[in-house]
VOTILUM-640719 format. One record per residue (C-alpha): residue number from 1; chain; x negated, y, z negated. Coordinates in steps of 0.02 Angstrom, whole numbers, plus 32768, in hexadecimal, padded with zeros to 4 digits. Each point is the difference from the previous one (the first is absolute). Layout:
% residues N
<n:NUM, chain:A, c1:X, c2:Y, c3:Z>
...
//
This chain:
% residues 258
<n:1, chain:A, c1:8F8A, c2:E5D7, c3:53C5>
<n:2, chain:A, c1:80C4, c2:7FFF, c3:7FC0>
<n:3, chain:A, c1:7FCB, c2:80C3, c3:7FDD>
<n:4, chain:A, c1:7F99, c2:8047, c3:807E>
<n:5, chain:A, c1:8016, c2:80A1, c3:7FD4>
<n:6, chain:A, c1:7FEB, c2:7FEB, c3:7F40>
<n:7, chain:A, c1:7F50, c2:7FD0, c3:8040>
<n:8, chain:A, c1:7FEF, c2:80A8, c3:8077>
<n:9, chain:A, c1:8045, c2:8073, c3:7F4C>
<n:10, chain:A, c1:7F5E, c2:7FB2, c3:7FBD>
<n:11, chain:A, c1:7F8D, c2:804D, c3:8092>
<n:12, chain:A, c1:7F6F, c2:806B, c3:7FCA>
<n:13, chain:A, c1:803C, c2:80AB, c3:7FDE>
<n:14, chain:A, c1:80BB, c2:7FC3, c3:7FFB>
<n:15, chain:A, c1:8031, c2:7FF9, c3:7F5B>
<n:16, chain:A, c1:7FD7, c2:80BE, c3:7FC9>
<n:17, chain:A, c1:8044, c2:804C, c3:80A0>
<n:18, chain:A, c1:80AE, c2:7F9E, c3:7FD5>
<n:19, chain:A, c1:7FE5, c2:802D, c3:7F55>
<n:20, chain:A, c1:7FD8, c2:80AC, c3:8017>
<n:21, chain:A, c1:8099, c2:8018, c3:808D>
<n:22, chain:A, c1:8076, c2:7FBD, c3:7F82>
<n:23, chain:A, c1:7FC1, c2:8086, c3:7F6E>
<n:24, chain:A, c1:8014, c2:8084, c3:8083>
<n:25, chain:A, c1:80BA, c2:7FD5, c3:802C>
<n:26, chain:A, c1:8028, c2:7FC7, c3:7F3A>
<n:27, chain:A, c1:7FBA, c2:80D0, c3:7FE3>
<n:28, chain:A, c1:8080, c2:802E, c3:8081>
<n:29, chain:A, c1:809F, c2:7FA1, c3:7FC5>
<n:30, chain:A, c1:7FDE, c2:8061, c3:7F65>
<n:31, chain:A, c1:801A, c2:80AD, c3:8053>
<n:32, chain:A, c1:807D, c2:8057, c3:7F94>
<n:33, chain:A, c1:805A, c2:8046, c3:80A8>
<n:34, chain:A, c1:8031, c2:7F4B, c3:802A>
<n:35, chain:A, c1:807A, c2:7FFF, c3:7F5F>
<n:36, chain:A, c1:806B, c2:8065, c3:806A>
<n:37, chain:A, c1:7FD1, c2:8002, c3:80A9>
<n:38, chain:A, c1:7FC0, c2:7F48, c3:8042>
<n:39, chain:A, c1:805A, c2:8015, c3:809F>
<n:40, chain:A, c1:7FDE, c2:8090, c3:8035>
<n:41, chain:A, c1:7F4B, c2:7FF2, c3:7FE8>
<n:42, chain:A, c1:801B, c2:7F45, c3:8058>
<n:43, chain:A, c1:8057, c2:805A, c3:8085>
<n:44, chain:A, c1:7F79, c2:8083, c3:8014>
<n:45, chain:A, c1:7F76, c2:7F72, c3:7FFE>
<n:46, chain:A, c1:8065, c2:7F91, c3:807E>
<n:47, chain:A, c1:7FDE, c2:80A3, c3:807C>
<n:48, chain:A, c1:7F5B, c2:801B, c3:7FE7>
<n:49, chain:A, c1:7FDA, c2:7F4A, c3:801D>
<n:50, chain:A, c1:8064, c2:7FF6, c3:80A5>
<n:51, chain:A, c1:7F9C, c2:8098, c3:8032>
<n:52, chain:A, c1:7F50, c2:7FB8, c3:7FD0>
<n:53, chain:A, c1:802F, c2:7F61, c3:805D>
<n:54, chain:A, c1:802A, c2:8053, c3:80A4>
<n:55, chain:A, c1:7F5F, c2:8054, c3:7FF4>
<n:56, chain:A, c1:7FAA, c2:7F6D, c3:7FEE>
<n:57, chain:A, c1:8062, c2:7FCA, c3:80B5>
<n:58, chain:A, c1:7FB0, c2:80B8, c3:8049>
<n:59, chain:A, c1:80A2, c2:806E, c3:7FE9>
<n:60, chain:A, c1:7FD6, c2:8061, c3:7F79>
<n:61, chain:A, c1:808A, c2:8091, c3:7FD2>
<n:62, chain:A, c1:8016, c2:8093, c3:7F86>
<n:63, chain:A, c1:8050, c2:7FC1, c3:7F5F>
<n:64, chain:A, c1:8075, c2:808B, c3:8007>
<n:65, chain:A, c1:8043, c2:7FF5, c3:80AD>
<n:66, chain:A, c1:8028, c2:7F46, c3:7FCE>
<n:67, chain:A, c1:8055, c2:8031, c3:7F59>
<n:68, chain:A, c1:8060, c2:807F, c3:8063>
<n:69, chain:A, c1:8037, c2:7F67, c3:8082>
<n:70, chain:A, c1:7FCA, c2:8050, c3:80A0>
<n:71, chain:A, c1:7F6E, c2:7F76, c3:8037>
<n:72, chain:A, c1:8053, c2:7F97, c3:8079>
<n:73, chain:A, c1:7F60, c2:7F8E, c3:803A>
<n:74, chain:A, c1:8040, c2:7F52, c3:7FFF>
<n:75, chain:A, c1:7F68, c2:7FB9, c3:7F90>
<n:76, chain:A, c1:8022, c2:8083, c3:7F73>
<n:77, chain:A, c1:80A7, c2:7FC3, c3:7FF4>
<n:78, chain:A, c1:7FE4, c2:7F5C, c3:801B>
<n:79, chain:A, c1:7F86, c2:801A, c3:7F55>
<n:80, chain:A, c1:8095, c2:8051, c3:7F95>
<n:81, chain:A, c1:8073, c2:7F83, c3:8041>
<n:82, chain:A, c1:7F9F, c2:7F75, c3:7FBB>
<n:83, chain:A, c1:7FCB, c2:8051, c3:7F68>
<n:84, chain:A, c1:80B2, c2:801B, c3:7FED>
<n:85, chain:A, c1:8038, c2:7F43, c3:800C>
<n:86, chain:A, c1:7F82, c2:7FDF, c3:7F6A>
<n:87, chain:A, c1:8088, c2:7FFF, c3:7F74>
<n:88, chain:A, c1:8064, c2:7FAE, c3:8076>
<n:89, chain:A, c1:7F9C, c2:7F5B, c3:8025>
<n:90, chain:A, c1:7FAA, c2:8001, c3:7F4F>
<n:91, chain:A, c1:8063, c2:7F68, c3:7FC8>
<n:92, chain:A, c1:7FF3, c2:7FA8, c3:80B0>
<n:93, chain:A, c1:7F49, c2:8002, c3:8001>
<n:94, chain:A, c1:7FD1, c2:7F76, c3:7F93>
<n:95, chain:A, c1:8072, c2:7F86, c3:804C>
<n:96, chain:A, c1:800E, c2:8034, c3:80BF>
<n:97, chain:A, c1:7F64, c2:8047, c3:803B>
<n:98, chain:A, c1:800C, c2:7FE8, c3:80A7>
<n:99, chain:A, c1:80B0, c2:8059, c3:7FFC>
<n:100, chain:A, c1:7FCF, c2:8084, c3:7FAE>
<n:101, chain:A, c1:7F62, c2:8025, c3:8082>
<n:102, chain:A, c1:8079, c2:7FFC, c3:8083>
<n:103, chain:A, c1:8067, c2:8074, c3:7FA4>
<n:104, chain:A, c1:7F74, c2:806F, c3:7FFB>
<n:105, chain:A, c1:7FDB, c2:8008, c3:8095>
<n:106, chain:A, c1:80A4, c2:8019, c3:804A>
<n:107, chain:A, c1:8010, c2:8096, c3:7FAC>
<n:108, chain:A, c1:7F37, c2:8034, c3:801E>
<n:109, chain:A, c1:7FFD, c2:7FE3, c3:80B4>
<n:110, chain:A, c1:8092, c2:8063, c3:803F>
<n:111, chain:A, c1:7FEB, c2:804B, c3:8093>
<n:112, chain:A, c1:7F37, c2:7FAD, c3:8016>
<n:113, chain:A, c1:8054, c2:7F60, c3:804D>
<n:114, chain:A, c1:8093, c2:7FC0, c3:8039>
<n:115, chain:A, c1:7FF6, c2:7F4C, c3:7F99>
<n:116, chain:A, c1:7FE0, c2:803C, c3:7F4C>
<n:117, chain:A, c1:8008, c2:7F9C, c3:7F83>
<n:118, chain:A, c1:7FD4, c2:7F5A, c3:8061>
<n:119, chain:A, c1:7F40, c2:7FB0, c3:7FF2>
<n:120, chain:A, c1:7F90, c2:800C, c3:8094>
<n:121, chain:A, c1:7FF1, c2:7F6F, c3:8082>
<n:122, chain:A, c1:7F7C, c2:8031, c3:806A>
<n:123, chain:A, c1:7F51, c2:8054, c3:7FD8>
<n:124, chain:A, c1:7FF9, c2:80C7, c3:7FDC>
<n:125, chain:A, c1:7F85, c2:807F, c3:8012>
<n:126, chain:A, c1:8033, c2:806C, c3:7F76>
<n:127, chain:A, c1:7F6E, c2:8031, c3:7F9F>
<n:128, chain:A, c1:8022, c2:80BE, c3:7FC1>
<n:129, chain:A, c1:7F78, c2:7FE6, c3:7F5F>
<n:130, chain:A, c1:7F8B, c2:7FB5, c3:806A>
<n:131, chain:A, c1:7FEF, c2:7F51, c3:7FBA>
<n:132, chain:A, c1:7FE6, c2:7FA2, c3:809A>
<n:133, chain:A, c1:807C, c2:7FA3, c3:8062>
<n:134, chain:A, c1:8090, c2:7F9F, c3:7F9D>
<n:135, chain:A, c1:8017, c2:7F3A, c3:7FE9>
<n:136, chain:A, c1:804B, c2:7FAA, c3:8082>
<n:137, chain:A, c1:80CE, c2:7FD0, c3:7FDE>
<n:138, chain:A, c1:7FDD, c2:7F57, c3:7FAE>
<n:139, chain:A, c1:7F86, c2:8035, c3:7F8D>
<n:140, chain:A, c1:8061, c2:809A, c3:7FDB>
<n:141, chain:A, c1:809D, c2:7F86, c3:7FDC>
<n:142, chain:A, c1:7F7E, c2:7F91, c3:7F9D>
<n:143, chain:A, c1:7FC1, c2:8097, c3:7F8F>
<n:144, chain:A, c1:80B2, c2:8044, c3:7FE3>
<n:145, chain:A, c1:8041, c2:7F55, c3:7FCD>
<n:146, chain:A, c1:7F6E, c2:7FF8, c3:7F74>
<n:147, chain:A, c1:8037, c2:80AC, c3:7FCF>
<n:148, chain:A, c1:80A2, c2:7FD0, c3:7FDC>
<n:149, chain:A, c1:7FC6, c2:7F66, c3:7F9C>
<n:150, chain:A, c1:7F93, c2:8094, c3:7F9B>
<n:151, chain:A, c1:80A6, c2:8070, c3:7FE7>
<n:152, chain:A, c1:8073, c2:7F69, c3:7FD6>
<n:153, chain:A, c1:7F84, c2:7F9C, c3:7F9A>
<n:154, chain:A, c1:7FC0, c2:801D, c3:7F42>
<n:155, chain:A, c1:7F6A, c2:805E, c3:7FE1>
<n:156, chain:A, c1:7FA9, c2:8049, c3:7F63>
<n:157, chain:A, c1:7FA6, c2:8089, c3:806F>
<n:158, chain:A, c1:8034, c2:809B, c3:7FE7>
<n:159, chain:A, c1:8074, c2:8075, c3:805A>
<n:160, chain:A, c1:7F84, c2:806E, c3:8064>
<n:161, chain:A, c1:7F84, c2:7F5D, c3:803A>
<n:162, chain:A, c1:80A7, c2:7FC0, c3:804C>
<n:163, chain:A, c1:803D, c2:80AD, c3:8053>
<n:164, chain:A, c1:7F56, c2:7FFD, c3:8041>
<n:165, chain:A, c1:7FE8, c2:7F5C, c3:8053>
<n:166, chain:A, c1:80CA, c2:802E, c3:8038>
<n:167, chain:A, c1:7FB7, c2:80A0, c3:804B>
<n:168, chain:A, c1:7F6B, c2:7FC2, c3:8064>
<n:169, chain:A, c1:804E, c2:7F4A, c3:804B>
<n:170, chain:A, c1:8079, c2:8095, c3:8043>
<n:171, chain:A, c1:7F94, c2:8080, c3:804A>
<n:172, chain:A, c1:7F88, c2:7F6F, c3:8044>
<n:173, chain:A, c1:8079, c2:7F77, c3:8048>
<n:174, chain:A, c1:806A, c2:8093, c3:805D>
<n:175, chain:A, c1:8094, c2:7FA0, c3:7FF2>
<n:176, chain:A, c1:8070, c2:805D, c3:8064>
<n:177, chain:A, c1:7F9B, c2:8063, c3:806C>
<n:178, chain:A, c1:803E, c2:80AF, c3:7FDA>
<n:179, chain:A, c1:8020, c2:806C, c3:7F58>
<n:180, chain:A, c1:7F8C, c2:7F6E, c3:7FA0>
<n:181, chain:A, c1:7FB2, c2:807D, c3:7F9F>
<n:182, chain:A, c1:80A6, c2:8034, c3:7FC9>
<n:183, chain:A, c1:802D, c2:7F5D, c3:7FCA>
<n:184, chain:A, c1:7F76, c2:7FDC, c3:7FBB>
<n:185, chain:A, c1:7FEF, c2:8097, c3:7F81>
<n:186, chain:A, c1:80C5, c2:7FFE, c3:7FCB>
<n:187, chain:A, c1:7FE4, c2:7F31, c3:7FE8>
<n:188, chain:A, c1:7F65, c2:803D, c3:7F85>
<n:189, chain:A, c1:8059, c2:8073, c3:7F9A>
<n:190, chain:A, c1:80BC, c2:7F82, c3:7FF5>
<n:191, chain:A, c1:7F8A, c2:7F87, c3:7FB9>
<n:192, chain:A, c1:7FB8, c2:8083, c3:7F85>
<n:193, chain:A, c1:80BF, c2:801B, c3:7FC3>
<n:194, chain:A, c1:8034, c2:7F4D, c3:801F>
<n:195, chain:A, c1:7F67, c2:7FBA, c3:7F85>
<n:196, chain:A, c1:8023, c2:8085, c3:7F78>
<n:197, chain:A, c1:7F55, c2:8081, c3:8020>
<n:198, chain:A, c1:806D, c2:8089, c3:803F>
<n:199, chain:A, c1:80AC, c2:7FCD, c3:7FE6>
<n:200, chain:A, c1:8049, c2:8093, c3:800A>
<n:201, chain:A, c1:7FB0, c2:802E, c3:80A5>
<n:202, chain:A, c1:7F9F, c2:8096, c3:7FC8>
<n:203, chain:A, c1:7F48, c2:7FFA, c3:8023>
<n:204, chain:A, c1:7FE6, c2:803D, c3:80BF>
<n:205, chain:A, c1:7F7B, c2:7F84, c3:8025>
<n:206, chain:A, c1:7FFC, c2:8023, c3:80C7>
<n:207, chain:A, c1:7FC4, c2:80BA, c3:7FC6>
<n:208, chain:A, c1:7F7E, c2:7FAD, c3:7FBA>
<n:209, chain:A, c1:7FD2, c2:7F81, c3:808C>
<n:210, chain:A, c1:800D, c2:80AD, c3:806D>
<n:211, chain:A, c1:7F8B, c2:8061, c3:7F9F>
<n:212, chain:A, c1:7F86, c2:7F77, c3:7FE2>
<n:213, chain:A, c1:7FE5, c2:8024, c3:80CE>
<n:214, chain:A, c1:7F88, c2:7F8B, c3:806B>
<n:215, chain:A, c1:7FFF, c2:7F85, c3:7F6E>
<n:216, chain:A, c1:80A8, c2:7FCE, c3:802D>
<n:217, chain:A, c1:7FC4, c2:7FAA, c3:809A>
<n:218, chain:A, c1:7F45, c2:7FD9, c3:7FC3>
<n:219, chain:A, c1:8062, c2:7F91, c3:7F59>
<n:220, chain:A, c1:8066, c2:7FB2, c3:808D>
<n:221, chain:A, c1:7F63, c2:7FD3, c3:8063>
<n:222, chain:A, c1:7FAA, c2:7FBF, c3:7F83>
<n:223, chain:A, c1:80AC, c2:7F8D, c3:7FB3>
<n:224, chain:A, c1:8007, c2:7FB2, c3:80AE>
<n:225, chain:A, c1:7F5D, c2:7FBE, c3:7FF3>
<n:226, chain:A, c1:8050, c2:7F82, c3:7F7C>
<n:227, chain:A, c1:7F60, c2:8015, c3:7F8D>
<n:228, chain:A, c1:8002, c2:8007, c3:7F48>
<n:229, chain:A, c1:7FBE, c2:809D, c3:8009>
<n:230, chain:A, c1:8071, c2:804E, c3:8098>
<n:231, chain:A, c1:8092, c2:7FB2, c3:7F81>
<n:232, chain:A, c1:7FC7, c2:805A, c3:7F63>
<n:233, chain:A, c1:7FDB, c2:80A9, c3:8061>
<n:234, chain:A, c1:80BF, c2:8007, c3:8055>
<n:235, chain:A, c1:8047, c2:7FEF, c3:7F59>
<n:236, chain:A, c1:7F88, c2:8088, c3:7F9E>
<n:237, chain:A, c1:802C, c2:8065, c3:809B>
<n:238, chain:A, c1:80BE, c2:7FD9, c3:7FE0>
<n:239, chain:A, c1:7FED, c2:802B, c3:7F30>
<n:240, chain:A, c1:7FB0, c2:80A0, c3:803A>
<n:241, chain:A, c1:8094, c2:801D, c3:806B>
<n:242, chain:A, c1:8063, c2:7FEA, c3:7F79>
<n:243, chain:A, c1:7FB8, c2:8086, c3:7F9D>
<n:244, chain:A, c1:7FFB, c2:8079, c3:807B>
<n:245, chain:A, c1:80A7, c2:7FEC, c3:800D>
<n:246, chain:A, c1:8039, c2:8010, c3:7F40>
<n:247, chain:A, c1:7F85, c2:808E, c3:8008>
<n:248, chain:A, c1:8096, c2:8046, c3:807F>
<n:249, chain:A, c1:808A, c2:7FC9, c3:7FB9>
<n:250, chain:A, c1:7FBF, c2:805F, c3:7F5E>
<n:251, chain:A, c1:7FFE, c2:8097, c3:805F>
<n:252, chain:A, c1:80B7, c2:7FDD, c3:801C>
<n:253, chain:A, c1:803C, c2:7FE4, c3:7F55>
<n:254, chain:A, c1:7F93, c2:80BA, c3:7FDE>
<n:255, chain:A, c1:8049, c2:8052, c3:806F>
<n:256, chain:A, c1:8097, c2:7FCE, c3:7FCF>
<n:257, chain:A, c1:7FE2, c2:8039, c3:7F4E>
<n:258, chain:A, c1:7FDD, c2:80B7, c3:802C>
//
């Protein structure tokens, strides 16, 4: 197929999720508070998603000890550092993919390894969602080379199926070995703002992968069982995601507002 993933948007059950994820972000974008106050509530979103995604990795800290700076645990900051580089590497990502991974995980992996930012060579037996053990380095370089074709290549498939299959290939191939999850999530959410969902990097969508709880890994399961089915679940997993994490991001702008 030239589009393979125009053919996944088309999965059972695809369509309305998409549909219904893009509604929920359009209602959000029309928050009066973001008139005035866009980056802040960006700013505000950006922390609650680093937070969610180090949870997801097992370190799982009080919002407000974060907000007040005083969590030192090299994952945490490894998850605000590469939420932070978002904005940064939002015009890279499109044309340099494999740049801007490395990028990510440079930043990520502080203080987890002493090579970050450079691919895996050898096998690893990082598995912290329990997915089973990770492709071997050729297929891994195989799989991230197809990914790249994805991200550089034209597609009429929306912005979340992409972040998706961006998200998964990331968590399952294990590319580096350490902070993947990291990676992963912050690659997700640059293609959300890179594609024009969530341009403004607002919704907190790895709340929403956080909340959604033993899913998380059960939608990954059942996407690396390449199956029509495991496809179309990921994805309605990933819209629902989505919407938990406007659902946040509202509570943001309304706090904001009082």
């Amino acid at each position: 197929m030239n589009d393979p993933l125009a053919v996944i948007a088309e999965l059972p059950g695809v369509p309305e999720a998409v549909q219904e994820a893009r509604e929920a972000v359009d209602r959000l974008y029309r928050h009066p508070v973001l008139r005035r106050r866009s980056p802040e509530v960006s700013a505000e979103s950006a922390l609650r998603g680093a937070r969610a995604s180090a949870a997801i990795e097992g370190v799982d800290v009080p919002l407000e000890e974060l907000r007040r700076g005083e969590v030192t645990d090299p994952v945490v900051q490894g998850a605000l550092r590469a939420s932070t580089e978002i904005g940064r590497l939002t015009s890279l990502w499109r044309s340099a993919p494999p740049q801007v991974l490395a990028r990510l995980h440079a930043v990520a992996a502080v203080g987890l390894t002493d090579d970050p930012g450079r691919p895996r060579s050898t096998p690893t037996d990082a598995d912290p969602l329990g997915l089973g053990p990770a492709p071997g380095p050729e297929e891994t370089a195989a799989r991230l080379s197809m990914l790249t074709r994805l991200l550089t290549g034209d597609t009429k498939a929306p912005a979340l199926v992409l972040a998706a299959i961006v998200h998964a290939e990331l968590v399952t191939l294990r590319p580096f070995g350490v902070a993947d999850g990291l990676v992963a999530r912050a690659a997700a959410r640059l293609t959300l703002v890179e594609r024009g969902l969530d341009p403004k990097s607002l919704c907190a969508v790895e709340v929403g992968h956080a909340e959604l709880g033993d899913a998380y890994p059960e939608a990954l399961r059942s996407y690396q069982t390449g199956t029509p089915a495991g496809l179309a679940g990921w994805i309605r997993h990933c819209a629902d995601a989505v919407v938990l994490g406007v659902r946040e991001t509202t509570a943001i702008c309304e706090a904001l507002s009082r």
